[in-house]
C-alpha positions in Angstrom: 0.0 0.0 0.0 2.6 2.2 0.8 4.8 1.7 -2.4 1.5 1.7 -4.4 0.8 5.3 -2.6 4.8 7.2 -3.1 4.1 5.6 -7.0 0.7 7.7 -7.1 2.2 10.8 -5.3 5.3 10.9 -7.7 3.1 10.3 -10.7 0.7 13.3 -9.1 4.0 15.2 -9.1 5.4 14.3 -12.2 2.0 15.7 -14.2 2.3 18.7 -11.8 5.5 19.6 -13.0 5.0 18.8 -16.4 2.4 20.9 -16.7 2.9 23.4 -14.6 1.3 26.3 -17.6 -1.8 24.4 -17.3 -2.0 24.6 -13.3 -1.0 28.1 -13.3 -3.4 29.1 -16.1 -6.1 27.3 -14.1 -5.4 29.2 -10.8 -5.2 32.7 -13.0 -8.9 31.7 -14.5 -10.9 30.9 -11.7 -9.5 34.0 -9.7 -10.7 35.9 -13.2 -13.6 34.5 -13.3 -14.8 35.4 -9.6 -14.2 38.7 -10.6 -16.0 38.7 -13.7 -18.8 37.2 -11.5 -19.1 39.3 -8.0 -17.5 42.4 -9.6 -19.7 42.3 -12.5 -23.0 42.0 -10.1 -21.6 45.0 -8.7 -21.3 47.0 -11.6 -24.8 45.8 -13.0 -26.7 46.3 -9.5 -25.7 50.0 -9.2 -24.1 48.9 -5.4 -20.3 50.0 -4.7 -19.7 47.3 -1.9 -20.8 43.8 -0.9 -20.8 44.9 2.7 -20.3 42.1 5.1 -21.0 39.6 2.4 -17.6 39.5 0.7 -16.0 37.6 3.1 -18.6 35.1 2.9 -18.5 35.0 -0.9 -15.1 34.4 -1.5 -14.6 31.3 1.2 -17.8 30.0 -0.5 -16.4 30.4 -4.3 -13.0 28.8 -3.1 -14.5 26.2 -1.2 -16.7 25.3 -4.7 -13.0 25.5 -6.8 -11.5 22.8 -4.3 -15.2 21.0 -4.7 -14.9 21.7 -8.9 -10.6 20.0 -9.1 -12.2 16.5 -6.5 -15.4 15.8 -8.4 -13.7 15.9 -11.9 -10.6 14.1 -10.7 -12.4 10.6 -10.5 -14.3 10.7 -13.6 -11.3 12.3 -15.9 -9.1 9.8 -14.9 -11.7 6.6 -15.7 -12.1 8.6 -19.1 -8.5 8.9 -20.0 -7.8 5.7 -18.5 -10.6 4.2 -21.6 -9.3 6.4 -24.2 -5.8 5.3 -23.7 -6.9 2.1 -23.3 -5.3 1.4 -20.0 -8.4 1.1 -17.8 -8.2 -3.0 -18.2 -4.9 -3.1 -17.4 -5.5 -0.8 -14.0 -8.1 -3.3 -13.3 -6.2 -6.2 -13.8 -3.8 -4.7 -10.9 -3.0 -6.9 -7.8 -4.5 -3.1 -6.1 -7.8 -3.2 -7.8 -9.4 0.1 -9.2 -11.1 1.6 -6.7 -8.1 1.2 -4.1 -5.5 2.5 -6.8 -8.4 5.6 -7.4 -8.5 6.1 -3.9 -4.6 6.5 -3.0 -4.4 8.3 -6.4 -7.2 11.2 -4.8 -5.3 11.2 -1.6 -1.8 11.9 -3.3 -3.7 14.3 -5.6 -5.0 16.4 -2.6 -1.8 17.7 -1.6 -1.4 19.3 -4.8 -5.4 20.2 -4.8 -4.5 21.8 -1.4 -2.1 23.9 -2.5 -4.0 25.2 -5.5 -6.7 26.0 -3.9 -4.6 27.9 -1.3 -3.2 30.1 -4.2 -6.5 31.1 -5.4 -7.8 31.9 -1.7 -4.5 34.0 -1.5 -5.3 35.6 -4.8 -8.6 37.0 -3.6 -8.1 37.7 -0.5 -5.1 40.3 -1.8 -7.7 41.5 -4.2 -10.5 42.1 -2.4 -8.7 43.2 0.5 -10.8 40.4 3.0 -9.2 39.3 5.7 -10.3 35.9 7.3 -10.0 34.8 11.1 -8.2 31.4 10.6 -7.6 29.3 13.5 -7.8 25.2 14.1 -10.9 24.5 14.0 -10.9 25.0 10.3 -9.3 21.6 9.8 -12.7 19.9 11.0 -14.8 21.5 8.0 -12.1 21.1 5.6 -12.0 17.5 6.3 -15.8 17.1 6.1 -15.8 19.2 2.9 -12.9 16.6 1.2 -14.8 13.6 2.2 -18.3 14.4 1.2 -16.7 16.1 -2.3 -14.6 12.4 -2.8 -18.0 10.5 -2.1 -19.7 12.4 -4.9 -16.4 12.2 -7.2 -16.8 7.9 -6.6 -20.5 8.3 -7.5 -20.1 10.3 -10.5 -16.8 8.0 -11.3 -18.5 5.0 -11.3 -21.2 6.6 -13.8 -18.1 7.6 -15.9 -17.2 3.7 -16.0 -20.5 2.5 -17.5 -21.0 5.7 -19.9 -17.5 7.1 -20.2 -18.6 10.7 -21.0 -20.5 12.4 -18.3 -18.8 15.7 -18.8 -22.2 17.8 -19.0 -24.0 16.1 -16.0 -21.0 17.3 -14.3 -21.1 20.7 -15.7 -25.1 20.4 -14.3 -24.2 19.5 -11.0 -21.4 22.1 -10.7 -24.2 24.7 -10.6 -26.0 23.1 -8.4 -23.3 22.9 -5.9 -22.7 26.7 -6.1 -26.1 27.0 -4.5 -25.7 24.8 -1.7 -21.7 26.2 -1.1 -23.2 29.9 -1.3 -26.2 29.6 0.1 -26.1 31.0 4.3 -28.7 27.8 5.6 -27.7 28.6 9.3 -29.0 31.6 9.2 -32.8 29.8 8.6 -34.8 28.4 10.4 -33.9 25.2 12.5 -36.4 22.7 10.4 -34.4 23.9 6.9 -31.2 23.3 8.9 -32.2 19.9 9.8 -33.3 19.0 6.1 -30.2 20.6 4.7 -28.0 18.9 7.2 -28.2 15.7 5.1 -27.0 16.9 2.3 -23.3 17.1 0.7 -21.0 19.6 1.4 -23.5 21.8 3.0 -22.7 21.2 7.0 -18.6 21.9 6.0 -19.6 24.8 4.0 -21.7 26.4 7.4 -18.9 25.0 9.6 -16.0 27.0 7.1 -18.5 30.8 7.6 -18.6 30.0 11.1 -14.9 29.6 11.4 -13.7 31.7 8.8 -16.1 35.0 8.5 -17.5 34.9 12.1 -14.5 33.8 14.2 -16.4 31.3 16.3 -15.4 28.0 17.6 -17.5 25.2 16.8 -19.4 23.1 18.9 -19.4 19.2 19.6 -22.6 18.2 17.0 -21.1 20.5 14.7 -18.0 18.6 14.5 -20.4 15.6 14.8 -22.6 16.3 12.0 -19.6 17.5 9.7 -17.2 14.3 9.6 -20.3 11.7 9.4 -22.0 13.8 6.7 -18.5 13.3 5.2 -18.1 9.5 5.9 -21.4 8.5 4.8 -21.2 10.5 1.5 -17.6 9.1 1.4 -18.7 5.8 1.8 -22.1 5.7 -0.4 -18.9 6.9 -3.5 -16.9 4.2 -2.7 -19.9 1.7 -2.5 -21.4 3.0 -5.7 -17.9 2.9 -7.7 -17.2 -0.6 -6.3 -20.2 -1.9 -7.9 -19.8 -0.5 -11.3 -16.5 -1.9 -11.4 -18.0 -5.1 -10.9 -20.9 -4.3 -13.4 -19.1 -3.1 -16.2 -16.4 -6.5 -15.4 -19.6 -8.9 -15.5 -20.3 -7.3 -19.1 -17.5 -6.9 -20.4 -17.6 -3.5 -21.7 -14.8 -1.9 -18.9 -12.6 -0.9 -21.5 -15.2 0.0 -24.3 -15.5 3.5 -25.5 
């Protein structure tokens, strides 16, 4: 497990380096396109300043960039693993696919990480926001990776049976926005309750809370947070499991 792992992390790094334009580009593009967004809004609206709502709106847009790189990591690799026609021979693996996908994400999240760090950094020296960080940011984070993995093993395991799923994707990247941006703490406790089952959205109150509002969070916070994130971690992995069996039984794994 452990060779199989450093093998993953210095193939992770070895793409990183190599294109290094292409990560760069990325980090420039999503920063441009928040402005493009927020700063457009402004303009159109006739409203000089987002108020107390900046702060807010930029941990929810980079917390939906980290979300966008983990759910198309799972499904762009099981497509370019079938075009190049390698996805049988990843399967065939003493590992198995879904334990080689899994060690793959987690040496892939280092570099995720640290991408997603840049663009924070980017907008925060733009906007001129300043954020309360302190340790209890980990808990959220963690929650956040683990529900957004369980979703990238779901849609992965649709990408194994259908190989393109590109615009689903783009279809539930939207709908994520709404959940990331949308403040469901401040409603009432019945919408809290509902909302609480859902993914991403517990990590995404947990990151305001910790972030914006400087508060530390409470025991069922934390609670709520990492099982949201295990279940939906573990429904992915259950779901991507199966179609790997599925698509062996019919022999179509490395049809495209």
């Amino acid at each position: 497990m452990l060779r199989l792992f450093a093998a993953e992390f210095r193939r992770s790094a070895l793409l990183m380096r190599r294109y290094l334009g292409n990560t760069v580009g990325g980090i420039i593009g999503i920063t441009l396109v928040f402005l493009a967004l927020f700063y457009g809004a402004q303009f159109i609206s006739g409203v000089n300043r987002f108020g107390d709502r900046l702060d807010t709106l930029v941990v929810g847009y980079t917390l939906w960039t980290l979300i966008l790189f983990v759910l198309a990591e799972v499904s762009s690799d099981a497509q370019q693993e079938a075009q190049s026609g390698t996805l049988e021979q990843v399967c065939l693996s003493p590992f198995g696919l879904t334990r080689i996908f899994v060690l793959r994400g987690l040496a892939n999240m280092l570099w995720m990480l640290c991408t997603n760090a840049a663009v924070l950094g980017l907008l925060l020296l733009i906007t001129g926001v300043s954020l309360q960080v302190s340790a209890w940011v980990i808990v959220p984070v963690i929650g956040a990776l683990l529900s957004a993995y369980g979703l990238a093993f779901l849609f992965g395991s649709l990408a194994l049976s259908a190989k393109k799923i590109q615009q689903l994707l783009n279809l539930v990247n939207f709908a994520l926005l709404f959940l990331l941006m949308t403040p469901f703490e401040t409603m009432g406790p019945v919408v809290r309750a509902v909302t609480s089952v859902l993914p991403l959205v517990p990590s995404a109150e947990g990151l305001r809370l910790t972030l914006v509002q400087g508060q530390p969070l409470e025991p069922l916070q934390v609670m709520v947070m990492l099982l949201s994130g295990a279940v939906w971690f573990g429904l992915g992995l259950l779901a991507f499991r199966g179609a790997d069996r599925s698509v062996r039984q019919r022999g179509v794994l490395n049809s495209y």
